[in-house]
C-alpha positions as CSV (number, residue, x, y, z in Angstrom):
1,X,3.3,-17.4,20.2
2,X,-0.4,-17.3,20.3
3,X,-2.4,-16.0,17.0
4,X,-4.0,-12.6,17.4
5,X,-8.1,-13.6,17.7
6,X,-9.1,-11.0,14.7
7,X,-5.9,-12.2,12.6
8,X,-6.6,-15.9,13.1
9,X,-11.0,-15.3,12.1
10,X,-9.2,-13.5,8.6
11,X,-6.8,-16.6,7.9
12,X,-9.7,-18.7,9.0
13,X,-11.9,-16.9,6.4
14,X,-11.5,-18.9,2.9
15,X,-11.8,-15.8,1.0
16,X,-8.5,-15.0,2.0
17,X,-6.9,-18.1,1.2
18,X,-4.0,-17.3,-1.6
19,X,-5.0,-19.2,-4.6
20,X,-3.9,-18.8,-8.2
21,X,-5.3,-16.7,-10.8
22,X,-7.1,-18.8,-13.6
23,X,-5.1,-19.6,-16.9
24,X,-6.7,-17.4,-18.9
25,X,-5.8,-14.1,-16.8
26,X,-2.8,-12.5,-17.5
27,X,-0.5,-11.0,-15.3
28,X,-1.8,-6.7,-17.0
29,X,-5.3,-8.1,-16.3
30,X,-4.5,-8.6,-12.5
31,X,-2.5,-5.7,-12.3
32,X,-5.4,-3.5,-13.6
33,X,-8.4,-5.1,-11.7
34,X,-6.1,-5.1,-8.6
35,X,-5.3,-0.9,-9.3
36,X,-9.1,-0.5,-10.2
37,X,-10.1,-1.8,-7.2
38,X,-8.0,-0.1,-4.4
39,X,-8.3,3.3,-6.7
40,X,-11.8,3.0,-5.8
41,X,-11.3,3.6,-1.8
42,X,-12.2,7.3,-0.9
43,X,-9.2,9.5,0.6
44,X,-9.4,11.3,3.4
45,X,-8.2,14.7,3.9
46,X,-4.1,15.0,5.4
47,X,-1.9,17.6,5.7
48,X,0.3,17.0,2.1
49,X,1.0,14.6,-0.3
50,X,5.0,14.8,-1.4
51,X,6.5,12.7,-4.7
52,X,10.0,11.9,-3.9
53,X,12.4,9.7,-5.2
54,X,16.0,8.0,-4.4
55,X,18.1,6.0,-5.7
56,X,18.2,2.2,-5.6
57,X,20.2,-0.9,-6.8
58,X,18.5,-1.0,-10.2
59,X,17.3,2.4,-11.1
60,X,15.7,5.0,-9.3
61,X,13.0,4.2,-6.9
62,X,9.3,6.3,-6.1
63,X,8.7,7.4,-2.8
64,X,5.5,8.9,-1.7
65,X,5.7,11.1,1.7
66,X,2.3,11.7,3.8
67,X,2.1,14.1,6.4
68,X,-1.0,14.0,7.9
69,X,-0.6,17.6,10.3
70,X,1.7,20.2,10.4
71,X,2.9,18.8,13.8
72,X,7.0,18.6,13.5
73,X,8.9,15.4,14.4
74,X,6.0,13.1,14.1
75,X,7.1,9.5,14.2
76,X,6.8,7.9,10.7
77,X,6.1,4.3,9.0
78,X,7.2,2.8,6.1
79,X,4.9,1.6,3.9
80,X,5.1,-1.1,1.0
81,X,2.2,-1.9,-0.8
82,X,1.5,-5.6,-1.1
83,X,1.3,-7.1,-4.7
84,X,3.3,-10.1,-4.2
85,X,6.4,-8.1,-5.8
86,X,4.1,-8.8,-9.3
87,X,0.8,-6.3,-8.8
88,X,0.5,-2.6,-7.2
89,X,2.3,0.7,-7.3
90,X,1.8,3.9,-5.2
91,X,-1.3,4.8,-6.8
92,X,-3.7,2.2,-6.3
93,X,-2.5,2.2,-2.1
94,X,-3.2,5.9,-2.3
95,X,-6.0,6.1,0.0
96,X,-4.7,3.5,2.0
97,X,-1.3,5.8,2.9
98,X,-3.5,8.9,3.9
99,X,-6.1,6.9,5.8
100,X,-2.5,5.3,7.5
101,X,-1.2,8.7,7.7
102,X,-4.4,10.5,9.5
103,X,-5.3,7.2,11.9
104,X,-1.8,6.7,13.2
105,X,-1.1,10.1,13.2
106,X,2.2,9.4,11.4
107,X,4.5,10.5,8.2
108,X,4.1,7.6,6.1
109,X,6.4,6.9,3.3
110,X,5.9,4.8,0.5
111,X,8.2,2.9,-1.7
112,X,7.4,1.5,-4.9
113,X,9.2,-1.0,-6.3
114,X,10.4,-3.0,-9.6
115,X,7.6,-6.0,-10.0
């Protein structure tokens, strides 16, 4: 199957090329810079914001809910933040799930997730 043309110029684009951290930067250090840095992306304005949570093989997980209207029965998407399953939470993809949300014009849920 063919490559999308604006996927393929982002994998062609070296800063996206997955590399490892230098030795000196711990695993908290990422995990901060990486929630400083998508905390920093303005939200927009959706319908609510809703903590849930549910539980899962190893504990309870987090789950936040988005509803960008009041419109019933809108279609939703699941969302789970990237990280490599060792950075993020719900937090720092905060204004990513509302701008989601309001764009697609969908419920988005959330999951967090044991790193």
């Amino acid at each position: 199957m063919p490559v999308d043309p604006c996927f393929a110029a982002l994998l062609a684009d070296k800063r996206s090329e997955l590399r490892p951290p230098p030795p000196h930067v711990t695993v908290a250090d990422m995990r901060a810079g990486n929630k400083a840095y998508l905390a920093a992306t303005p939200r927009v304005a959706i319908e609510s914001v809703r903590d849930l949570d549910m539980p899962g093989p190893a504990g309870r997980l987090a789950l936040r809910v988005y509803r960008p209207s009041a419109t019933p029965n809108l279609p939703a998407t699941l969302f789970c933040h990237g990280g490599g399953v060792v950075l993020g939470d719900l937090d720092p993809h905060d204004s990513i799930c509302h701008q989601l949300a309001r764009s697609a014009n969908r419920v988005v849920v959330a999951v967090d997730y044991r790193l």
